[in-house]
N, C-alpha and C positions, 0 to 999 in steps of 0.2 A: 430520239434526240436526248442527250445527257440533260438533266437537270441543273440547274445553274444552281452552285454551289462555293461557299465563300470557304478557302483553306485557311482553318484559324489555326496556328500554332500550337506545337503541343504543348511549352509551360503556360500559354493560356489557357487550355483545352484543359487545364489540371487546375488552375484558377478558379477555371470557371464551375467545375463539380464543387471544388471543396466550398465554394461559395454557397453552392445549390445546398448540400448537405448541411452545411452551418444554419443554411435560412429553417429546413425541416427541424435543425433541431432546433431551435431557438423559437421555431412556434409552437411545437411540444411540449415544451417547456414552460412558456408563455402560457398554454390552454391548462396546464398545470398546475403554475401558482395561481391562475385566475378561479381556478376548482370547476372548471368547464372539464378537465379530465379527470376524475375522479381516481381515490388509489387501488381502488378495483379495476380502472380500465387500463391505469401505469402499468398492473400483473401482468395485466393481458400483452399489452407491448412487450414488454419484456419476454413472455411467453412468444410470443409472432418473432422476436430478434434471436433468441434460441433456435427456433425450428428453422429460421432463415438461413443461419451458421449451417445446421444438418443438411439441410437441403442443398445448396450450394456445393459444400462439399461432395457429398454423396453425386454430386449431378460431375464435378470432374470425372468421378471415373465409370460411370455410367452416361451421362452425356459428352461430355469430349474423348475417354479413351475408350468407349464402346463397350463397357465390361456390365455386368449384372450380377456386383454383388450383394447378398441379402445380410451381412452381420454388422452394419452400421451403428445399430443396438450397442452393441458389442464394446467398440469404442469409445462412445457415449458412458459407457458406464466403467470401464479402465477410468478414464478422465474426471468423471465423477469423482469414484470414491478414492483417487488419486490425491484431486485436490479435497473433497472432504476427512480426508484423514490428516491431512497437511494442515488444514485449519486447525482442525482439533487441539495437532500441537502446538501451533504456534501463536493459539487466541491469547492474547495479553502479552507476550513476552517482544513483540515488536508490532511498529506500524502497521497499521491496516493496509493503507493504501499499498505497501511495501511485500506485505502478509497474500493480497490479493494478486497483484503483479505475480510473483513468486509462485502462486498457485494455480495461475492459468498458463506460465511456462512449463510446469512441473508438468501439469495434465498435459501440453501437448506433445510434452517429448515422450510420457510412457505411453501414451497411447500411439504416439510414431512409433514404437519400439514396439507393439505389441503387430499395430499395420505391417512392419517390416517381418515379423517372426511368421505371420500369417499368411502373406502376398506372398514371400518365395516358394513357399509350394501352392499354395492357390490358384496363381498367376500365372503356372503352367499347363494350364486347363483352361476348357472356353465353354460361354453358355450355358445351358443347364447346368454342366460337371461344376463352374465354377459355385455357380449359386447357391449348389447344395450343400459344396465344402465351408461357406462362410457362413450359410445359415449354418451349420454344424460347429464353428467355432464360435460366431456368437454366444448359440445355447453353451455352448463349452464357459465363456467367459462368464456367464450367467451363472450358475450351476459350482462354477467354481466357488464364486462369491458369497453363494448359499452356505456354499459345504467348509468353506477352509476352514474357521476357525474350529473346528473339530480333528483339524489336520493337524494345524496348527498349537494346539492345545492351550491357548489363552485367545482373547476376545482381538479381535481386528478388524475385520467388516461386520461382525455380528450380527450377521447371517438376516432370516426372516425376522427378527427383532428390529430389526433396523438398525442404521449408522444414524442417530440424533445428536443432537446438539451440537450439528454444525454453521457457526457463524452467520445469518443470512447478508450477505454483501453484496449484491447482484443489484447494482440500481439499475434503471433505464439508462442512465448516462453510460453506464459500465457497458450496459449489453450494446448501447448504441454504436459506440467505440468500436466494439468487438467487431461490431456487421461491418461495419467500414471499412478495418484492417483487412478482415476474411474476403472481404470482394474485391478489393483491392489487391491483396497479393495475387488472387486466381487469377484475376484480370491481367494482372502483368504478366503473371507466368504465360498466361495462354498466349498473350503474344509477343512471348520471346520464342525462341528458338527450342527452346524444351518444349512450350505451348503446342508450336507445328511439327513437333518429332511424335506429339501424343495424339495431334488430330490424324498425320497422315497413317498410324496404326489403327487408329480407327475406320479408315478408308481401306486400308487396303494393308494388313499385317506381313506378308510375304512379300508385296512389292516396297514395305520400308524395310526388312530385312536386306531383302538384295540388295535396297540403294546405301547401303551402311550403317542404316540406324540398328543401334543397340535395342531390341525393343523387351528385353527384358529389364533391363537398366529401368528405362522407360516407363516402362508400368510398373514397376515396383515406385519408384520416385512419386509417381503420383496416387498409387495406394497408398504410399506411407506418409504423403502430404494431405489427402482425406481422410485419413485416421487422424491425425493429429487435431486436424480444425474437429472433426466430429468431438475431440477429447475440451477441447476449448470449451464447446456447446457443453458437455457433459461439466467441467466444471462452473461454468454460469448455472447452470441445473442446481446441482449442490450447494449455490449462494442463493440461489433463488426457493428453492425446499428449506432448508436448511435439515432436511431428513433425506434418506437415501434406502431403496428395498431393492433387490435384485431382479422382482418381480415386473417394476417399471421398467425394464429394458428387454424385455424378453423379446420374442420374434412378432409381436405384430407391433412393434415401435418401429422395427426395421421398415417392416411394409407400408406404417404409414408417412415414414419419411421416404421412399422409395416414389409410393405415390404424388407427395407434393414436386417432387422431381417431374413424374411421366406426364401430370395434367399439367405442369407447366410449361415442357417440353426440355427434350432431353438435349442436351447444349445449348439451351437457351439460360443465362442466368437472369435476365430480370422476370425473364417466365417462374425461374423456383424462386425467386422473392415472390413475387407477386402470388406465386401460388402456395406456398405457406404461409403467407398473410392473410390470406382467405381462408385455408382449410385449418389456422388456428384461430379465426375468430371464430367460425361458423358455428362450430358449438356452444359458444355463449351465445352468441344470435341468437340460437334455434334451443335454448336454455328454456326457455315457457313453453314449448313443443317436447319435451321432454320424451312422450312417447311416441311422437313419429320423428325427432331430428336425424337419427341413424337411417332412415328411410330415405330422408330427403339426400341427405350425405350420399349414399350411395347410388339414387338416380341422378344426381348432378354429376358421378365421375361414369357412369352407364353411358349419359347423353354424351359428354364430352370425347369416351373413347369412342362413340360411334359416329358421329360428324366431326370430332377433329380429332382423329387418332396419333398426328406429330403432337398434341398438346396445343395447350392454350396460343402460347409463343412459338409453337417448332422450334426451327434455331435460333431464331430470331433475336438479336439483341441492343438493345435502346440504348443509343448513345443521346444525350440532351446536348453534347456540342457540335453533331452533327443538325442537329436538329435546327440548333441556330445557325449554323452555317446556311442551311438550306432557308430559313426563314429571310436573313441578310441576303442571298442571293436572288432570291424571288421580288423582293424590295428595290434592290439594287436591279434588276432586271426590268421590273415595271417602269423604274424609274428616265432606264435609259429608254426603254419606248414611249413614254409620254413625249421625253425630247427631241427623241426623229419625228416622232410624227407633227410634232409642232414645227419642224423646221422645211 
């Protein structure tokens, strides 16, 4: 028997989140000025609203269109030094807030642009083949950033020296924004009509070809819309370091944002928040264990693939206005059985 259920509208049903998230933030904020969250723990948020971005991202096209690619790094770091070099120019000569806008566009179109150059031959391979070609362009993207300015013959990412003194602009406010938008567009994408053009390829690639989907279109569209958010994450990075090495993006950043993906579950997105919220505080946690926390780290994702190998969430994912529907209809249900049975 169905569950009684109250259908609350959808401009409610959008009321009601942005409400919910107004209230998060505004008690964050609140534990902030109060100095209950310290500005060592703001890092850390900001740190967890980064990898949330990565995570998410990376889970479209490994959780919703089924792919396995390993050069997320890769993007992260187009995006970075994209908008850190973009800072550099434009420190003083206009608005911040205008300066910072500007440079989180900038990052997500080149590194859309880099998803795009990379996804049309990538994306004609499946599986292992693809995984290896992306870990192969990441390190490519990496490696590049190392070497150019010797290509180049004056300074521009300046290589193992570092890209310093750029700007740090990445408040919590900034990154929190950011989470918002990024889950928010996914969310919408997935269900529109592109959303189910990218699930049913995931299901069954040959049976959405015959039915008329484009599934090249397809996958490319949402590699190059995960690259882009990954480039977003990569410039909040850059506001938030305010230094940049080529070395931070190398291939176990891929893996370890691949992982907050798998332990969260793979099309699941409050599984990849929730599980890069965990797998970026856990090292400050386990920061006074210093020499067993990588131990723990690694039997906690041991235990996890081997009793819940879908992830923490499978595909599971949390709507809070269903929740209240269901809560009003269990109300409203009780309610109408006190009064039969009293009549």
């Amino acid at each position: 028997m169905k569950k009684n259920t109250v259908h609350i509208p959808m401009p409610i049903r959008y009321l009601i989140n942005a409400a919910a998230i107004a209230a998060i933030y505004l008690i964050i904020s609140a534990l902030s000025s109060a100095g209950v969250i310290t500005n060592y723990y703001t890092k850390i948020l900001i740190l967890i609203c980064i990898n949330i971005i990565l995570a998410v991202s990376l889970n479209l096209v490994t959780g919703y269109l089924g792919q396995l690619p390993l050069g997320h790094a890769g993007f992260m770091a187009v995006g970075a030094y994209a908008s850190g070099i973009f800072m550099r120019a434009v420190s003083g000569s206009m608005p911040t807030g205008l300066a910072v806008f500007l440079s989180l566009i900038l990052a997500a179109i080149v590194a859309g642009i880099f998803g795009f150059i990379i996804g049309i031959p990538a994306l004609r391979l499946k599986g292992d083949y693809l995984a290896i070609i992306t870990l192969g362009f990441g390190e490519i993207i990496r490696v590049v950033l190392l070497n150019i300015d010797s290509v180049l013959g004056f300074n521009f990412t300046y290589g193992a020296a570092s890209l310093k003194n750029i700007p740090k602009t990445t408040t919590f406010t900034l990154a929190f924004i950011c989470v918002v938008v990024v889950c928010f567009l996914i969310h919408t994408m997935m269900k529109s009509r592109y959303g189910r053009a990218i699930l049913s390829i995931r299901e069954n690639e040959i049976a959405s070809e015959s039915c008329g989907i484009r599934t090249t279109y397809f996958k490319t569209m949402a590699f190059v819309v995960s690259a882009a958010f990954a480039g977003v994450a990569g410039s909040l990075y850059a506001g938030y370091l305010g230094i940049l090495n080529p070395a931070n993006f190398g291939f176990m950043k891929s893996i370890e944002i691949l992982v907050m993906v798998v332990l969260g579950g793979m099309g699941s997105m409050i599984g990849s928040v929730v599980s890069a919220a965990v797998l970026s505080a856990l090292p400050e946690v386990l920061r006074a264990f210093a020499d067993y926390r990588m131990v723990a780290y690694s039997l906690l994702l041991i235990l996890v693939m081997i009793f819940k190998p879908s992830g923490l969430m499978g595909t599971y994912d949390f709507s809070f206005t269903n929740l209240i529907g269901r809560l009003i209809g269990r109300i409203s249900g009780k309610r109408t059985a006190r009064k039969e049975s009293a009549e």
